[in-house]
Residue, then its C-alpha position, 0 to 999 in steps of 0.5 A: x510538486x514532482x519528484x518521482x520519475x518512474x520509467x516502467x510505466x506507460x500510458x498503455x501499461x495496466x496498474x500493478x494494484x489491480x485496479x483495472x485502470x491504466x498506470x498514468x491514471x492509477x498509481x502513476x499520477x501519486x508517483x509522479x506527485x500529480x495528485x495526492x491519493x485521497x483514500x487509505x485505499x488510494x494510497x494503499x494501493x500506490x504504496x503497492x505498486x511502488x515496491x512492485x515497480x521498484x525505484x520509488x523508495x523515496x515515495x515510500x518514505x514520504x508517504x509513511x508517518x514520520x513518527x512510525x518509519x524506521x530512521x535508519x531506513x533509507x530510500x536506497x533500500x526501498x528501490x531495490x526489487x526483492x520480490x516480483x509482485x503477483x497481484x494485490x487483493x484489498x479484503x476490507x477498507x474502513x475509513x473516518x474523516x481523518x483515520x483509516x484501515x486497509x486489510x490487503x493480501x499481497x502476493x510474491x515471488x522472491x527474487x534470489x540473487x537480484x534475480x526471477x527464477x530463469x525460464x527452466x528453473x525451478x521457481x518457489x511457490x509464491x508467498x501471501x503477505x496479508x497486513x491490515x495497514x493502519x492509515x491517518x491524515x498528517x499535514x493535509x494528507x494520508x500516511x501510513x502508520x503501521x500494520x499488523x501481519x496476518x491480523x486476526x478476522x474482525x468481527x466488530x461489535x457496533x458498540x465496540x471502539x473503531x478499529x481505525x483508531x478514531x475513538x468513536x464507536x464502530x456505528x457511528x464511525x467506519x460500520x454507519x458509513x456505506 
């Protein structure tokens, strides 16, 4: 089932999410519906590379939890580039059977105007978008929930709930995994 196309990347092109892995083999293969991302992580990172590459909106859609998306948010929206991505920096993953959390920093340049900074003008420092996304598993696959922005440092207690959700205790879900 493929119904993305995305012209930016190539098989010698490198990952927008920082994996280190060429495109194709990386992000390229969720986009192009080749394959379904088989973590939170995974699908983080595509999520990622989608707006960094621009064009993949209805992607974006698809992926969220149908019941957490905005409905008047439209795919025409989520094409368009407002910012050039610099680079993404995964804190922390926790993840259950069917729940899962991805603390992530991203890090951007506003584009002004539909436009980067020209060569010779001045360019704004660049900006840190720090979310710990919320990620489960809907209809076989994983989705995204929602997030909370620059989220408080976690120290979870073992005996504490899960903070991915799952209703166990942080030792016998996301903490006793390795």
């Amino acid at each position: 089932m493929s119904y993305y196309t995305v012209s930016q990347g190539s098989d010698d092109t490198r990952c927008p999410c920082n994996s280190g892995e060429y495109y194709d083999r990386c992000c390229g293969r969720y986009h192009s519906g080749q394959a379904l991302p088989p973590t939170p992580e995974a699908l983080m990172r595509s999520r990622y590379t989608a707006f960094a590459l621009g064009g993949l909106g209805q992607y974006l859609i698809d992926t969220w939890s149908p019941g957490h998306i905005d409905p008047e948010l439209s795919a025409a929206e989520l094409d368009r580039r407002s910012n050039d991505w610099l680079g993404l920096e995964i804190i922390e993953t926790q993840c259950s059977d069917s729940r899962g959390v991805v603390e992530f920093k991203a890090y951007f340049q506003p584009i002004e105007n539909g436009h980067a900074a020209a060569a010779g003008h001045q360019r704004l420092a660049p900006h840190t978008f720090h979310e710990r996304s919320r990620f489960r598993i809907e209809d076989g696959r994983w989705r995204y929930v929602d997030g909370v922005l620059d989220p408080p440092p976690t120290n979870i207690s073992r005996n504490a709930p899960c903070p991915c959700g799952s209703g166990k205790k942080a030792k016998r879900c996301c903490l006793g995994r390795d």
